[in-house]
N, C-alpha and C positions, 0 to 999 in steps of 0.2 A: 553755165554748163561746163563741168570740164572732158577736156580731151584726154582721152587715153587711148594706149598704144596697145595692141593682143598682139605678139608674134612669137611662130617658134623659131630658136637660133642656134648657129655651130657654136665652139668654142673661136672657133677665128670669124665668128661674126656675119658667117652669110645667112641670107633670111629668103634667098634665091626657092620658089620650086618644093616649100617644104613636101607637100602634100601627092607629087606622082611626077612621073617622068614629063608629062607632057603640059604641066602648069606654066609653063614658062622657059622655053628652051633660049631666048636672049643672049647673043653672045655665043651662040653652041654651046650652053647650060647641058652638058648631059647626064647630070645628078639627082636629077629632080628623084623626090620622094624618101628624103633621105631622115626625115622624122619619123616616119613608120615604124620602125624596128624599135622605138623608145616611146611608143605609145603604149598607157594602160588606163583604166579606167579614173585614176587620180585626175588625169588628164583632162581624159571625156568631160569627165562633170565639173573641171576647173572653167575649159572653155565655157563650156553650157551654162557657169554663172555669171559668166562676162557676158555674154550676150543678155542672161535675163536680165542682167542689173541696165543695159543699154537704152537710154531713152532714144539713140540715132545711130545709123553704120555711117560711116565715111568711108570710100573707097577711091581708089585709083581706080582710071578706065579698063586696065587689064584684068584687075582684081576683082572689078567689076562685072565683066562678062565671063568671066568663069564661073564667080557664083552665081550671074541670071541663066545662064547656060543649062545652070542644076538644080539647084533650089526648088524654084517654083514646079518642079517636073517631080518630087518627092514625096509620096502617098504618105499618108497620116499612119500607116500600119507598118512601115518601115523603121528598120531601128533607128534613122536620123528623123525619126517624122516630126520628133518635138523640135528638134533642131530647127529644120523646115520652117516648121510653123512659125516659131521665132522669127527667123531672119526673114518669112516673105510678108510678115505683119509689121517688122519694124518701119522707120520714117527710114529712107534709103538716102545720101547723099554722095555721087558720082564729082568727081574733080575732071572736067574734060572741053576741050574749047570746041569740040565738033561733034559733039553726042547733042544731035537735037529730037530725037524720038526714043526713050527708052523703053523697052515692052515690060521690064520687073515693075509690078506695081509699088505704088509709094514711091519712086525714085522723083529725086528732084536735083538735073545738072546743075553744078556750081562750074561757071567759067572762069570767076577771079575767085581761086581759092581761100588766096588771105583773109579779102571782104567778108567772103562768105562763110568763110568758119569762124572770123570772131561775131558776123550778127547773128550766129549761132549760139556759141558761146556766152554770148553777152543775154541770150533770149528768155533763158530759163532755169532750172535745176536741172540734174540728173549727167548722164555719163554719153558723150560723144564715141563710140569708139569704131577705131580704127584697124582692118585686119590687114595684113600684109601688105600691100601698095607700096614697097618702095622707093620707088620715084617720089609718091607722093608724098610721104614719108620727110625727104631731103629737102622740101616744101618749106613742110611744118614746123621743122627744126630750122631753118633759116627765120620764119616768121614767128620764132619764139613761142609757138601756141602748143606744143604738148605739154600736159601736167602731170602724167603719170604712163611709166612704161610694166606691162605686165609680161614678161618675158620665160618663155618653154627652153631653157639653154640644154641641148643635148651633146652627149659627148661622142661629138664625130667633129675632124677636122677635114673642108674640103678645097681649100686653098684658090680658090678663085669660085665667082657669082657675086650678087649684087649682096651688099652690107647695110647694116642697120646704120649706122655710122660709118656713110662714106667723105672721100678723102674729101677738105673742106667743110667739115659738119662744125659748128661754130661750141666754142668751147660751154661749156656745162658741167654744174657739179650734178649729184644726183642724191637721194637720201633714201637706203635701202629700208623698208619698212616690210617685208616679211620675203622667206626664204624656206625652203624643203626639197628633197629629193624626192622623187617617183620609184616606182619597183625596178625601172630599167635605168636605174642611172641618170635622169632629166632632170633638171634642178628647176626645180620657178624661180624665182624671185620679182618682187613688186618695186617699183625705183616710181620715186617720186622727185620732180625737177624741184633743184635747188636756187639756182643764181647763178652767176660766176662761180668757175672754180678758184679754189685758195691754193694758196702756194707757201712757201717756204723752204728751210734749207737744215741739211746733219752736218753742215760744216762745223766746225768746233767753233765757239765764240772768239773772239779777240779779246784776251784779255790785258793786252797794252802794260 
């Protein structure tokens, strides 16, 4: 199974609160829902096929109780209702050492994340993925296990909130394999983990 990453992000990289003021105010976050204005329908149905293609969500505890918070309360006649349906039928996987009763159905706590996302990983086919969490996120990237980021970059710069790549995030090359703009300005692009990055140098040769 591999891991993939769904987030939308600034140009300077914050991935804090995309979705409304009050998703995550940490830190006195007071930007929250700053992807809004760069939503259009490209969008909508790009998310809604990351989900379809998902044989499992993994989430952070935070990420976590926002979406059971909603989700499961979202009538079938509603314009999110397929969304809905989606996310409260998938296999649900919470990262959390003190969540022992979750109420969203299909959830199942991982308290050692690492263990528990590679005998996932190792389990089957199909697509692990990951929506915002990052905390847990900072995890994953330490324990080497994401294989693929699918990335919403809008163009707003908001100079502080939590980042996709925070300070310490261990070095990684990445290999872009698809790329587009949205009506509002939002670029996707698809990045798939490479290995170590390569390095090199424009110094002029020695030519002795």
């Amino acid at each position: 199974m591999r891991l993939v990453v769904s987030t939308f992000l600034t140009l300077d990289g914050v991935m804090q609160a995309p979705g409304g003021p009050d998703e995550d105010r940490d830190g006195g976050f007071d930007l929250g829902g700053w992807s809004f204005p760069y939503f259009d329908e490209d969008m909508g149905l790009t998310v809604g096929a990351s989900l379809d293609a998902a044989s499992g969500l993994l989430l952070g505890r935070r990420t976590y109780e926002v979406f059971a918070a909603h989700w499961p309360h979202v009538s079938e006649e509603h314009e999110d209702g397929a969304v809905a349906r989606t996310l409260n039928a998938l296999p649900k996987y919470v990262a959390s050492t003190t969540l022992r009763d979750p109420a969203w159905a299909n959830t199942t706590v991982l308290s050692d994340v690492g263990r528990g996302v590679r005998d996932l990983k190792a389990s089957g086919e199909g697509e692990l993925n990951v929506q915002g969490s990052s905390n847990l996120l900072q995890t994953l990237q330490r324990e080497d296990l994401v294989d693929e980021y699918r990335l919403w970059t809008c163009p707003v710069v908001l100079g502080r909130g939590k980042r996709l790549f925070g300070s310490g995030s261990p070095p990684c090359a990445l290999e872009l394999v698809e790329t587009r703009a949205n009506s509002k300005g939002a670029v996707y692009s698809v990045y798939r983990t490479a290995g170590p990055p390569a390095t090199g140098s424009f110094a002029a040769p020695d030519l002795g």
